[in-house]
ROSE-4610 file (N, C-alpha, C; in Angstrom, 1 decimal, always signed):
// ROSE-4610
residu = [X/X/X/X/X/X/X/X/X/X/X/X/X/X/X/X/X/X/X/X/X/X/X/X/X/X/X/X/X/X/X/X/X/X/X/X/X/X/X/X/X/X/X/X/X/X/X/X/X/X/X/X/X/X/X/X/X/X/X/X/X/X/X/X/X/X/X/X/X/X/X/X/X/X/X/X/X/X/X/X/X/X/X/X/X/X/X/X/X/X/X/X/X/X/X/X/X/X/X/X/X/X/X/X/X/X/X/X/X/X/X/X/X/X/X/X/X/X/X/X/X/X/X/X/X/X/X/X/X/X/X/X/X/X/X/X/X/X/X/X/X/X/X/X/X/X/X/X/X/X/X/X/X/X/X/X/X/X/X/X/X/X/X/X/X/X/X/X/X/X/X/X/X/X/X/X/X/X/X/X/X/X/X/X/X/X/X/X/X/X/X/X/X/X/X/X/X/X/X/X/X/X/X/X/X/X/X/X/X/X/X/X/X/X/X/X/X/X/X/X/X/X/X/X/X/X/X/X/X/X/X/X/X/X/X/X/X/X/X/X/X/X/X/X/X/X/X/X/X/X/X/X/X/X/X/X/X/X/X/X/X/X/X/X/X/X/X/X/X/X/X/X/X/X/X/X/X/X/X/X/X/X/X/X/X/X/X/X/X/X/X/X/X/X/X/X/X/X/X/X/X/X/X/X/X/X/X/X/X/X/X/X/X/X/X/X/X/X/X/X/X/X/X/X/X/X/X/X/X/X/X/X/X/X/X/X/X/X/X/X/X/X/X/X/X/X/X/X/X/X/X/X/X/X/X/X/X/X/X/X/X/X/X/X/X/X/X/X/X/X/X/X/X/X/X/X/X/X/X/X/X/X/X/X/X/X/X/X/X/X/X/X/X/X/X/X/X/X/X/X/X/X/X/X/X/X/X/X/X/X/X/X/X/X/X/X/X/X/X/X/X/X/X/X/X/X/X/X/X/X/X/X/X/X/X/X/X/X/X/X/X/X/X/X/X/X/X/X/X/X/X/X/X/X/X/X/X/X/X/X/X/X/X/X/X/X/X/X/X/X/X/X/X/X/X/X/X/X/X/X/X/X/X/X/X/X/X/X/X/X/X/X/X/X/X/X/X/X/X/X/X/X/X/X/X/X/X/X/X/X/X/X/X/X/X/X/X/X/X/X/X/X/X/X/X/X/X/X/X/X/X/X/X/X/X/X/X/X/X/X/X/X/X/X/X/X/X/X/X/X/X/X/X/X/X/X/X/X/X/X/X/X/X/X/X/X/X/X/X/X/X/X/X/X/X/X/X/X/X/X/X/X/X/X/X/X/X/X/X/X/X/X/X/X/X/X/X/X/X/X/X/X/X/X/X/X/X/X/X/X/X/X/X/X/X/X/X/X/X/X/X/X/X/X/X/X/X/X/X/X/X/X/X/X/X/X/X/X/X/X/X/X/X/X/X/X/X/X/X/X/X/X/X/X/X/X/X/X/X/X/X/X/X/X/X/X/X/X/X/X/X/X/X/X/X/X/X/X/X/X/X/X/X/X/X/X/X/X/X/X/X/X/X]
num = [1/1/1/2/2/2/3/3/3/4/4/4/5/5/5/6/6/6/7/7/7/8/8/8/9/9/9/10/10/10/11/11/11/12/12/12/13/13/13/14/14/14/15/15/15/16/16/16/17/17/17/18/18/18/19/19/19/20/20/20/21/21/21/22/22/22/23/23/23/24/24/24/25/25/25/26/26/26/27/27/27/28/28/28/29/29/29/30/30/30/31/31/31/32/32/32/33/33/33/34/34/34/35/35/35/36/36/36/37/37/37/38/38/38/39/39/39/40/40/40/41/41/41/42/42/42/43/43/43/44/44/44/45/45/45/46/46/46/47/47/47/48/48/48/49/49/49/50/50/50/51/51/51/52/52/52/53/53/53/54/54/54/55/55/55/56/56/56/57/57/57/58/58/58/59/59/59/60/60/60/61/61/61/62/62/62/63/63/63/64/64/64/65/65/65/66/66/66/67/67/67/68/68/68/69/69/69/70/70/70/71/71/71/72/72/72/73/73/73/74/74/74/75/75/75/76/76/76/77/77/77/78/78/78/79/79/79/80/80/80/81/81/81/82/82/82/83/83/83/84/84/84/85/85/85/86/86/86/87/87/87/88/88/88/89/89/89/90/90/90/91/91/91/92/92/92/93/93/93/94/94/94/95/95/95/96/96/96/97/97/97/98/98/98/99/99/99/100/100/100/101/101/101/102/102/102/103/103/103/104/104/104/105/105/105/106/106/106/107/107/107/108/108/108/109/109/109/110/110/110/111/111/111/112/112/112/113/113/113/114/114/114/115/115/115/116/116/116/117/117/117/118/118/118/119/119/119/120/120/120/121/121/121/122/122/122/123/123/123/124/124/124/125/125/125/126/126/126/127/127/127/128/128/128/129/129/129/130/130/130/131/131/131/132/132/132/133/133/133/134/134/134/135/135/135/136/136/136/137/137/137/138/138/138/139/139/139/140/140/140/141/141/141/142/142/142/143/143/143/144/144/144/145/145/145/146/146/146/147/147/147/148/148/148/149/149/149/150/150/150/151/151/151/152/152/152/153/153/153/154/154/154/155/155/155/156/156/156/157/157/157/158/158/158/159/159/159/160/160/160/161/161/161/162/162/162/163/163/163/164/164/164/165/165/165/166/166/166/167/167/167/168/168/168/169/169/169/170/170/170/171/171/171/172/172/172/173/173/173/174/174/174/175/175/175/176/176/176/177/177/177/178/178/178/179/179/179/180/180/180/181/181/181/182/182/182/183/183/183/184/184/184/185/185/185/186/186/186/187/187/187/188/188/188/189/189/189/190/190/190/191/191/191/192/192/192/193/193/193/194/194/194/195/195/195/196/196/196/197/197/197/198/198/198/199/199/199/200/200/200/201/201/201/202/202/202/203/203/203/204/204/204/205/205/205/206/206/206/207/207/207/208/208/208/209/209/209/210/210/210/211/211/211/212/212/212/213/213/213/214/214/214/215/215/215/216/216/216/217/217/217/218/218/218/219/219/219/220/220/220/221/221/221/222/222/222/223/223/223/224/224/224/225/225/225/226/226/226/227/227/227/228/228/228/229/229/229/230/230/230/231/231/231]
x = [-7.7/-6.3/-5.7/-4.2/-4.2/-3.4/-3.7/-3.6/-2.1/-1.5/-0.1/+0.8/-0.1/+0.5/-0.2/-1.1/-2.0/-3.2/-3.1/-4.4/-5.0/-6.4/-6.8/-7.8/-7.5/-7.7/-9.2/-10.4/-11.2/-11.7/-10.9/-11.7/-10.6/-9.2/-8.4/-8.2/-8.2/-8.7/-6.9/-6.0/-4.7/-4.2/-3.9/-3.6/-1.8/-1.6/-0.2/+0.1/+1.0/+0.9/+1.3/+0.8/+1.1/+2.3/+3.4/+4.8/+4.9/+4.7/+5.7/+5.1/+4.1/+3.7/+4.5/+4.7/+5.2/+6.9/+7.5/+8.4/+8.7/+7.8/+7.8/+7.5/+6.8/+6.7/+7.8/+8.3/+9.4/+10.8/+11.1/+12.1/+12.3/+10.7/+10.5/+10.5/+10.0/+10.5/+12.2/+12.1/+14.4/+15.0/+14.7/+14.9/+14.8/+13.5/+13.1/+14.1/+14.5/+15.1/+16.4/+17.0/+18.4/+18.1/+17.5/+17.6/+17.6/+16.9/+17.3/+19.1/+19.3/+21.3/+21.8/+21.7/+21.4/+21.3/+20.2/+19.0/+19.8/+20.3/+20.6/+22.0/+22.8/+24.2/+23.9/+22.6/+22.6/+22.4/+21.7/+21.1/+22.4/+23.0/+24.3/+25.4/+25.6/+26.1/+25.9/+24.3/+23.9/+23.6/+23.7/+23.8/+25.6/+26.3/+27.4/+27.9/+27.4/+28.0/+27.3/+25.8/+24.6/+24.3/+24.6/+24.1/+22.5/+21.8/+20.2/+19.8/+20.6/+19.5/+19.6/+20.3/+20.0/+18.4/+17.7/+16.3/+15.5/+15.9/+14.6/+14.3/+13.2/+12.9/+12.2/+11.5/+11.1/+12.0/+12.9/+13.9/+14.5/+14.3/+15.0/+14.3/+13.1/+11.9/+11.8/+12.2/+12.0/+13.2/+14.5/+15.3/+15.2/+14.9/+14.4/+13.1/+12.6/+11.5/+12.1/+12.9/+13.7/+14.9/+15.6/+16.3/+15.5/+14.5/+13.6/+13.1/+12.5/+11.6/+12.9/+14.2/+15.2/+15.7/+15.9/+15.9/+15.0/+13.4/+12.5/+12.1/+12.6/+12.6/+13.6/+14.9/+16.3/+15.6/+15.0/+14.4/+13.5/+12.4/+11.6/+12.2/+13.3/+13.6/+14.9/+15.3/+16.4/+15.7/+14.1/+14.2/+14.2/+14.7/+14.2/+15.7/+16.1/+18.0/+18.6/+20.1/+21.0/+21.1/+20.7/+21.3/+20.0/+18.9/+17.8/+18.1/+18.6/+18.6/+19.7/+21.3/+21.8/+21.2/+20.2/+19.9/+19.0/+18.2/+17.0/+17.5/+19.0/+19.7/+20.4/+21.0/+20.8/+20.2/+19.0/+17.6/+17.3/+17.4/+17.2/+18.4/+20.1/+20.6/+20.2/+19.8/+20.0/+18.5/+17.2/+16.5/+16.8/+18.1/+18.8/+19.2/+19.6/+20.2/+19.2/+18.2/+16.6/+16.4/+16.3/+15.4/+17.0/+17.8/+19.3/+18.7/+17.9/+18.3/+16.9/+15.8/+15.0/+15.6/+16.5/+17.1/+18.3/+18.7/+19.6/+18.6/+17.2/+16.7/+16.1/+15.6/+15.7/+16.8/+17.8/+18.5/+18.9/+18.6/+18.7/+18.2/+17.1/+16.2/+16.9/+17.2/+17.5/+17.2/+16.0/+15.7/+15.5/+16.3/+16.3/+16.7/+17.3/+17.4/+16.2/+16.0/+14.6/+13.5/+13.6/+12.2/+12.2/+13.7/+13.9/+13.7/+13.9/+13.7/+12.3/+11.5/+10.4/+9.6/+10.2/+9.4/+9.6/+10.7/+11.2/+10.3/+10.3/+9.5/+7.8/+7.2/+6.1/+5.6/+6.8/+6.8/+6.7/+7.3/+7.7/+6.2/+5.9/+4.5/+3.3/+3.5/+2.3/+2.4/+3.6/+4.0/+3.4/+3.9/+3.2/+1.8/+1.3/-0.1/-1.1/-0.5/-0.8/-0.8/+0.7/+1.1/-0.1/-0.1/-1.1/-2.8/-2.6/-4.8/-4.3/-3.3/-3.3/-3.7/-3.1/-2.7/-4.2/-5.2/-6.2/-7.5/-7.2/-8.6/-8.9/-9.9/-10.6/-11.2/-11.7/-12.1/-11.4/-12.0/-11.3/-10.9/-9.7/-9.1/-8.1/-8.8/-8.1/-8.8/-10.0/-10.4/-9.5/-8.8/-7.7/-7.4/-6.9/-5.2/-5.7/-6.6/-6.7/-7.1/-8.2/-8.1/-7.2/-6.2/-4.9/-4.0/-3.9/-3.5/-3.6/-5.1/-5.7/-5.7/-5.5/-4.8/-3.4/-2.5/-1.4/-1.5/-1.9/-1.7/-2.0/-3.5/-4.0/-2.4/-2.4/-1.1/-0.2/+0.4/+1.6/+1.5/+0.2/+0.2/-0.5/-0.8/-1.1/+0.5/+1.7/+2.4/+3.6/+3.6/+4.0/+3.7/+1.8/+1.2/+1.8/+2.1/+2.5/+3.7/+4.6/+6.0/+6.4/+5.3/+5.3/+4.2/+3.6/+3.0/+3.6/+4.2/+5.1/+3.9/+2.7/+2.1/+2.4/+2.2/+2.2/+1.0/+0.2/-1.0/-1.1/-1.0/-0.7/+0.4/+1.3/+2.4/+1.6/+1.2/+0.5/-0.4/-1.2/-2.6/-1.1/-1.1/-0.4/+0.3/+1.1/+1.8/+0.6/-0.5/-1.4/-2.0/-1.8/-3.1/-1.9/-0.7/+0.7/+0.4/+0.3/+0.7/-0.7/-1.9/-3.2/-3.1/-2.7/-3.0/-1.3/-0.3/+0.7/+0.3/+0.0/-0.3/-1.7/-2.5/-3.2/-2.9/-1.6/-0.7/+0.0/+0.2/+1.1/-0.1/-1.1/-2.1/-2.3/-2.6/-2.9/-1.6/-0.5/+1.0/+1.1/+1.1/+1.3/+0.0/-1.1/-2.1/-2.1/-1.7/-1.2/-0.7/+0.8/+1.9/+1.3/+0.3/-0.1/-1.2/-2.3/-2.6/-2.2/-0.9/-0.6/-0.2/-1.0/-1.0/+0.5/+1.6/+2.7/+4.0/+4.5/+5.1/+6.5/+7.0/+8.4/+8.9/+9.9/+9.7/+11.0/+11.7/+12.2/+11.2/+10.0/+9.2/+8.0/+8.1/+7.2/+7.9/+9.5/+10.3/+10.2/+10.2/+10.4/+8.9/+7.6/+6.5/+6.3/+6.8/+6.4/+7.7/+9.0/+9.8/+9.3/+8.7/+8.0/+6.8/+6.3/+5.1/+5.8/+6.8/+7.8/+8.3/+9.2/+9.7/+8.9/+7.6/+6.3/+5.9/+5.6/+5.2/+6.1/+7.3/+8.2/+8.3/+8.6/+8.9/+8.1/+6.9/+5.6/+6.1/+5.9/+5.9/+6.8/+8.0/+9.4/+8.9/+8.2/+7.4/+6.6/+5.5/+5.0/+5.2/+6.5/+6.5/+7.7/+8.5/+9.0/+8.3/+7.5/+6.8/+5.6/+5.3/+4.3/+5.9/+6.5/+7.3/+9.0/+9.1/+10.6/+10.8/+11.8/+12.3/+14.0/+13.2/+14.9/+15.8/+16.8/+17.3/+17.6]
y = [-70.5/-70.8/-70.3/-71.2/-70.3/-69.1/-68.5/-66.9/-66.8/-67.7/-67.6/-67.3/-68.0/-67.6/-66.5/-66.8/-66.0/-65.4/-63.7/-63.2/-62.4/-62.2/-61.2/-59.9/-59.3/-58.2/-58.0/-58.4/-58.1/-56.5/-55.5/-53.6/-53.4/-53.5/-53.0/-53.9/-55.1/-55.6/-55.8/-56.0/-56.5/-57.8/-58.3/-60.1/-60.3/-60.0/-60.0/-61.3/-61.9/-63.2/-62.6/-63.3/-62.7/-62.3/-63.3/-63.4/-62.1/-62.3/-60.8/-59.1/-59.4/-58.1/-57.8/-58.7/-59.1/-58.4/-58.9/-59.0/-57.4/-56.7/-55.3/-54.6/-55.1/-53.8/-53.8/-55.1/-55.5/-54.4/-55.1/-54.0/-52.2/-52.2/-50.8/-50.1/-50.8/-50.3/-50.2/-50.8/-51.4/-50.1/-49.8/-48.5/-47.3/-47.0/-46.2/-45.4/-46.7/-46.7/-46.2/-46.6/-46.4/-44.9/-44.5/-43.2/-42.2/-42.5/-41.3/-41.2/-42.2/-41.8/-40.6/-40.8/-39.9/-38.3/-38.2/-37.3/-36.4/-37.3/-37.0/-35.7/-36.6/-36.1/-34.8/-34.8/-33.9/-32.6/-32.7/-31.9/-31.3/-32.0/-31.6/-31.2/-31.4/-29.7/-29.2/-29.5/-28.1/-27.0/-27.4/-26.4/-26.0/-27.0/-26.6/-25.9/-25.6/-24.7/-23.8/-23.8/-22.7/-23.1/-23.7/-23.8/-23.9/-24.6/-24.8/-23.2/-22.0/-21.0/-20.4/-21.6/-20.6/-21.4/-22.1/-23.0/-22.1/-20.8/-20.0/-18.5/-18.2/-17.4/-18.1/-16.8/-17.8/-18.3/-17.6/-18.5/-19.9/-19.3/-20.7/-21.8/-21.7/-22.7/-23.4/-22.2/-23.1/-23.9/-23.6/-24.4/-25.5/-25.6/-27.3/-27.6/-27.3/-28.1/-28.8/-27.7/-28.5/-29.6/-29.2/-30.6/-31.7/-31.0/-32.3/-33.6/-32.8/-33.7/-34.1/-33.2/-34.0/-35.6/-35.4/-36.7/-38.2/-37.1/-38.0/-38.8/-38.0/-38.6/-39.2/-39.3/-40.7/-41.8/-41.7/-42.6/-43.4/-42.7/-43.6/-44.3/-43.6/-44.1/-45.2/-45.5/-46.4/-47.4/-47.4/-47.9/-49.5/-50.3/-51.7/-52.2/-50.5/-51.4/-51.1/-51.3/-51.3/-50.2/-49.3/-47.7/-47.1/-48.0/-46.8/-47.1/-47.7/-47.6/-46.2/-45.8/-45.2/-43.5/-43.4/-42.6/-41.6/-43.1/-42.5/-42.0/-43.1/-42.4/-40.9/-40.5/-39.4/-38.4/-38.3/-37.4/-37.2/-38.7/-38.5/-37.3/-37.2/-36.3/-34.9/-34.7/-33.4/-33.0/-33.7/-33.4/-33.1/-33.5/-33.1/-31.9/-31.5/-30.3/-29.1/-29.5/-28.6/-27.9/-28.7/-29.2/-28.6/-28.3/-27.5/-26.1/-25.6/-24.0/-23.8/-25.1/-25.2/-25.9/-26.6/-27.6/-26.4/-25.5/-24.1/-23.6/-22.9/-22.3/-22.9/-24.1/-24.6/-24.7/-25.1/-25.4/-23.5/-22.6/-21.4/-21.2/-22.0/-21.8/-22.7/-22.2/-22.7/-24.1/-24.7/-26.2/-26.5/-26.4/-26.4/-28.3/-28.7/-30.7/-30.9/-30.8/-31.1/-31.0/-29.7/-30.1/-30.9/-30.8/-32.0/-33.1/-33.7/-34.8/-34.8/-34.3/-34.2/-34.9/-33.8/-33.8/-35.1/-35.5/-37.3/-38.4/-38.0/-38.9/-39.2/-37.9/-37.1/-38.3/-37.9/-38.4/-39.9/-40.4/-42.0/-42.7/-42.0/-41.9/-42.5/-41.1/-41.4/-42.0/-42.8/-43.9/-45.3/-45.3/-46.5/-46.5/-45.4/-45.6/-46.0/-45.3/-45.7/-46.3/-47.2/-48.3/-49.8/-49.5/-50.2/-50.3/-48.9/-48.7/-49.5/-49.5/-49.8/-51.3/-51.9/-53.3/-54.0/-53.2/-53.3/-53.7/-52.2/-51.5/-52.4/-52.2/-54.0/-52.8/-51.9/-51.1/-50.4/-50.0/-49.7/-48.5/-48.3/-46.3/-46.2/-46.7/-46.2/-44.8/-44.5/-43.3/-42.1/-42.3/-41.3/-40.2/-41.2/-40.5/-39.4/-39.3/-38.1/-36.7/-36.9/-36.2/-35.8/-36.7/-35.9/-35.3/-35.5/-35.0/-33.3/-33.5/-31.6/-31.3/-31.8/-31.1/-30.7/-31.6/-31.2/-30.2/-30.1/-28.5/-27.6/-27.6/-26.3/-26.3/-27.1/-26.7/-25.7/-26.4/-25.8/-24.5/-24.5/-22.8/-21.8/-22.5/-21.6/-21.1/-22.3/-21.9/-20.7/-21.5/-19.8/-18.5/-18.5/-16.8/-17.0/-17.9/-17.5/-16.7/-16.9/-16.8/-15.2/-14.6/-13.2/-12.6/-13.3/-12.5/-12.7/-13.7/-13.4/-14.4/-14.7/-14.6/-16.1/-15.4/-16.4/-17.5/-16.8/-17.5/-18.1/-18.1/-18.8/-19.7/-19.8/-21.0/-22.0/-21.2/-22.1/-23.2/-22.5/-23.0/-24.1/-23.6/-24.8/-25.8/-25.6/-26.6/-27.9/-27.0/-28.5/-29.3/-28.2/-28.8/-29.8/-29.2/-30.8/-31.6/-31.5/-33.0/-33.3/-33.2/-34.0/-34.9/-33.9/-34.4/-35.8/-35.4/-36.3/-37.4/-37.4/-38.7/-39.4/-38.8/-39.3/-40.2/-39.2/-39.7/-41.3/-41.2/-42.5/-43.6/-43.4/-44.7/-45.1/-44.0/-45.0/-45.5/-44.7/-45.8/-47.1/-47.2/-48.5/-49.1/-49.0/-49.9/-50.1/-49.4/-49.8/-51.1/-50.7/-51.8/-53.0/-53.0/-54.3/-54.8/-54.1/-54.6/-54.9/-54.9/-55.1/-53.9/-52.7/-51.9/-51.1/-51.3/-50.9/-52.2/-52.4/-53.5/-53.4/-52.3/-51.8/-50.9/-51.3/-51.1/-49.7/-49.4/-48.1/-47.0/-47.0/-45.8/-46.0/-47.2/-47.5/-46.8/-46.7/-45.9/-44.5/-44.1/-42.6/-42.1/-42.4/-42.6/-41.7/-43.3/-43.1/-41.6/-41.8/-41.0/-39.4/-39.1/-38.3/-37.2/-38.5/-38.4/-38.5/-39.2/-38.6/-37.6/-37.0/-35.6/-34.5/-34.6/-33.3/-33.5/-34.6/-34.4/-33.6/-34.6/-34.0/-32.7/-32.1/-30.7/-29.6/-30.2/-29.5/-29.1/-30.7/-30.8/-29.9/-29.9/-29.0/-27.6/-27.3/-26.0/-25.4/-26.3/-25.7/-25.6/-26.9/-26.6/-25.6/-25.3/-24.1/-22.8/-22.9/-21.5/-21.4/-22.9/-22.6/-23.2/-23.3/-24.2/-24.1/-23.2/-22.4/-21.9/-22.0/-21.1/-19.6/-19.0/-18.0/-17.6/-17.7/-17.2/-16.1]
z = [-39.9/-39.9/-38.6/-38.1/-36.7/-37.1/-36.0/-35.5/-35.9/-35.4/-35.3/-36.3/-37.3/-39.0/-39.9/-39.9/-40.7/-39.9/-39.9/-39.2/-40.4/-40.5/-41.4/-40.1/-39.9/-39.2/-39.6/-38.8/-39.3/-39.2/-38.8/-38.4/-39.7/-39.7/-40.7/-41.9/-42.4/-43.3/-43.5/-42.4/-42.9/-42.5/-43.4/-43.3/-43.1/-42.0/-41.5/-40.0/-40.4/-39.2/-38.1/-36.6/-35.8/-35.3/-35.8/-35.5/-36.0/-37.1/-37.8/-37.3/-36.7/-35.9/-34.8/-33.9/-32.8/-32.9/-34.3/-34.2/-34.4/-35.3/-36.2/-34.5/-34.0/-32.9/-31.8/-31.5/-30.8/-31.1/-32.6/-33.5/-33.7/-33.2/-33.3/-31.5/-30.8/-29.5/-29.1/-29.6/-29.7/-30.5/-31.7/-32.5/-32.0/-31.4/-30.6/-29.6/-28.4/-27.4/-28.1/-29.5/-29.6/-30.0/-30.7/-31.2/-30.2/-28.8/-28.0/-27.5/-27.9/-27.9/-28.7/-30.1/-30.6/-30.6/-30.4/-30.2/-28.8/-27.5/-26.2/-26.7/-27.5/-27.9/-29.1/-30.1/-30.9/-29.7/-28.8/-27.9/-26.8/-26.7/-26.5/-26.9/-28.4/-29.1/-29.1/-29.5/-29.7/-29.0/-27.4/-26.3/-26.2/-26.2/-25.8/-26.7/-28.3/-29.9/-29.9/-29.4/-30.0/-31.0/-31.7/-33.1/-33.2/-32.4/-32.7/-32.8/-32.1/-32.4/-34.2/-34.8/-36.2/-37.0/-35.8/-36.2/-35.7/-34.8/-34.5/-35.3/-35.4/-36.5/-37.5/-38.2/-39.4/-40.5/-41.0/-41.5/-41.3/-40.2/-38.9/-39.4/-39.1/-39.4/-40.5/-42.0/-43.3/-42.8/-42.8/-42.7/-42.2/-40.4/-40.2/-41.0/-41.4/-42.2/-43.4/-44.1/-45.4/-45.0/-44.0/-43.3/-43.0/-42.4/-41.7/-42.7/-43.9/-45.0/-46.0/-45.8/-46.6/-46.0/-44.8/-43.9/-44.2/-44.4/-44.1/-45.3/-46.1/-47.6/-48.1/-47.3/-47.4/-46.2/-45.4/-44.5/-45.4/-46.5/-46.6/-47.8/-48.3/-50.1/-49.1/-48.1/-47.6/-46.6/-46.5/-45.1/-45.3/-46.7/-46.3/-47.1/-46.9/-47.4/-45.9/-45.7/-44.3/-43.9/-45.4/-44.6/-44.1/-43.6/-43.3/-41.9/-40.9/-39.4/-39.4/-39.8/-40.1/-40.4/-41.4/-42.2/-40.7/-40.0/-39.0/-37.9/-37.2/-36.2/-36.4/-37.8/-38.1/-37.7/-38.4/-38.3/-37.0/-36.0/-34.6/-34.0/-34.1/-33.8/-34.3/-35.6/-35.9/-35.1/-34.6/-33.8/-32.5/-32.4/-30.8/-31.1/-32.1/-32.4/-32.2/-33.0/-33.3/-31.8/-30.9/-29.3/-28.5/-29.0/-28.0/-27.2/-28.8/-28.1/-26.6/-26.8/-25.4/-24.4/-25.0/-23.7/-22.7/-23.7/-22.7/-22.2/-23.0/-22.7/-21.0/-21.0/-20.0/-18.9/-19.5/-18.1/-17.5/-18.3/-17.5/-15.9/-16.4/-14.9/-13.8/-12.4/-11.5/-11.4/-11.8/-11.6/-13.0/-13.6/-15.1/-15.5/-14.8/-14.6/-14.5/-12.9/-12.8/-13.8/-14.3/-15.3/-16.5/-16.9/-18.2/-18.0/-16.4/-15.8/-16.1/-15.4/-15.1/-16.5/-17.8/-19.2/-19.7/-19.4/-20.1/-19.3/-17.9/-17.1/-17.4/-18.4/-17.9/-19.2/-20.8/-21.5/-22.3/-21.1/-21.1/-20.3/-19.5/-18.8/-19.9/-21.0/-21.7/-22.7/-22.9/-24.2/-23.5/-22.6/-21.2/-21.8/-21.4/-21.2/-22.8/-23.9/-25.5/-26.0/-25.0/-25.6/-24.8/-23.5/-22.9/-23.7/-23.9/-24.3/-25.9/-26.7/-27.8/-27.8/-26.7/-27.1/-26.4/-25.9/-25.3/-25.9/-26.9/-27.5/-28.7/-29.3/-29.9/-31.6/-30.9/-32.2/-33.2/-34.2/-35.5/-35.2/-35.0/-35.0/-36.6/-37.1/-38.7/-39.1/-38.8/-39.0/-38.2/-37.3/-36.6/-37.2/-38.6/-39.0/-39.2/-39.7/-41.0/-40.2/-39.2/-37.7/-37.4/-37.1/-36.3/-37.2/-38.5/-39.7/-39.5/-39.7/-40.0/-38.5/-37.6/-36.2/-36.1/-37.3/-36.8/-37.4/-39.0/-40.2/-39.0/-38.6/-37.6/-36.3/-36.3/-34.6/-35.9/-36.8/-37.5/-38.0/-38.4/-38.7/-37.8/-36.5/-35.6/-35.0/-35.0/-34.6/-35.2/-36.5/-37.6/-37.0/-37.2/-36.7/-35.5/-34.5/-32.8/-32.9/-34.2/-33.9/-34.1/-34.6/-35.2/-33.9/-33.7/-32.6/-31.3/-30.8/-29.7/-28.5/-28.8/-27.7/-26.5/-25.0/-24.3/-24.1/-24.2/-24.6/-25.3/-26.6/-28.0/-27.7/-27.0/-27.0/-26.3/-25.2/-24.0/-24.5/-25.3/-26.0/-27.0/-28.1/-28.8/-27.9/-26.8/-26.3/-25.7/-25.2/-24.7/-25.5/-26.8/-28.2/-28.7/-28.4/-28.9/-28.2/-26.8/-26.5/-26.3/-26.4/-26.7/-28.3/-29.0/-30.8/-30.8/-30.1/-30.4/-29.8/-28.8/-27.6/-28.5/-28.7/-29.5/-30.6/-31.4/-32.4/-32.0/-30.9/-30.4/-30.3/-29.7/-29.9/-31.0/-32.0/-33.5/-34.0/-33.7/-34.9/-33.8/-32.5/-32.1/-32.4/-32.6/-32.6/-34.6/-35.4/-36.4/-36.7/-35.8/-35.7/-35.1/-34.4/-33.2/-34.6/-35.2/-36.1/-38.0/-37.4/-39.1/-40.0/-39.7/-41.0/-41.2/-40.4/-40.4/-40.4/-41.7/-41.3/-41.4/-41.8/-42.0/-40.4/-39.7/-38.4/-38.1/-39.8/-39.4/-39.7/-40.8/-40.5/-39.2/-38.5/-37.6/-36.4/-36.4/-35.6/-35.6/-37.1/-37.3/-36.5/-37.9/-36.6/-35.2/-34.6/-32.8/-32.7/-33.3/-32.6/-32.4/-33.6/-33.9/-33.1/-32.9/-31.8/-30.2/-29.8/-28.7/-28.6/-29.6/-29.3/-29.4/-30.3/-29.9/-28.6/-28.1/-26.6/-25.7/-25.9/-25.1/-25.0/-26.2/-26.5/-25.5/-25.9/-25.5/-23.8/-23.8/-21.8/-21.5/-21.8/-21.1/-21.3/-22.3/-22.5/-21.4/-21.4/-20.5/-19.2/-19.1/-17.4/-16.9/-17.9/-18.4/-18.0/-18.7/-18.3/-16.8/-16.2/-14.8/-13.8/-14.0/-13.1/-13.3/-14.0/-14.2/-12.9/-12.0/-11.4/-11.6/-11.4/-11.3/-10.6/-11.1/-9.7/-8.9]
């Protein structure tokens, strides 16, 4: 049958036409792109209120986690009615909020633009490149998830114990082990979406967004700490 209508995926076993892939991943780069509006502005309260420092600590922490999965759980119970674009651009600001008290912490440093520059550039870099190997690669990465899964639990509770120990080491280490396991993260949700197995293109949004803002995070991190200047 042609491709065009009907494909059956022979590695993932999903029978989705090619239009509608096309269209799902299209919709989802487009979503993507809006949410850093968002996201830009939550991060800009929340430097210019302070408010993100009540997300540091471990209190801090249950707190965005319980915001976070309250969000993520109106995202997935809305995403195929009008209010799930609404619900995600949300979630995308209050992640601006989250990401404020690094984005001060950053701009403290003398070239404190520069490296945000740098991190977005660094960022957008390695979506390019995931996005390219995805649309490339011919073999079955459905075995991924579950890998990057039990990498993310280990990053998360490595990062808890980091928060009580303070260590620089320990950030350092977690920040590279983020952006290896996220970027990783980003090849399998687009090669997902390119094969079918994601066909709803606001959690195909949430997703990638997901795997953007850990990199990101990471990156400003560490170049934060080799590449901070003071004054």
């Amino acid at each position: 049958m042609n491709d065009r209508f009907t494909t059956l995926d022979s590695s993932f076993g999903y029978a989705v036409s090619a239009e509608q892939r096309n269209k799902v991943l299209r919709n989802t780069y487009w979503l993507l792109a809006m949410s850093l509006v968002p996201t830009v502005l939550g991060a800009w309260v929340g430097v210019a209120s302070g408010i993100g420092l009540v997300f540091r600590g471990g209190m801090g922490m249950i707190l965005f986690m319980a915001i976070a999965f309250g969000f993520i759980y109106g995202i997935e119970k809305t995403k195929n009615s009008a209010a799930g674009v609404p619900v995600l651009l949300g979630f995308t600001f209050f992640m601006g909020l989250m990401m404020s008290s690094l984005i001060a912490r950053t701009l403290g440093f003398k070239n404190g633009p520069e490296l945000i520059m740098t991190a977005f550039g660094g960022t957008a870099g390695v979506l390019v490149v995931m996005a390219s190997l995805a649309s490339v690669i011919k073999r079955d990465l459905s075995g991924m998830g579950k890998w990057l899964f039990v990498g993310v639990m280990v990053l998360l509770v490595a990062s808890v114990i980091n928060m009580f120990v303070g260590s620089s080491a320990g950030m350092l280490a977690i920040s590279v082990a983020s952006i290896g396991i996220f970027s990783a993260f980003m090849l399998y949700d687009i090669k997902r979406i390119i094969d079918g197995g994601e066909t709803n293109y606001i959690t195909a949004t949430l997703a990638l967004y997901l795997d953007v803002i850990n990199v990101f995070q990471s990156l400003l991190a560490l170049l934060g700490i080799f590449g901070g200047e003071r004054d």
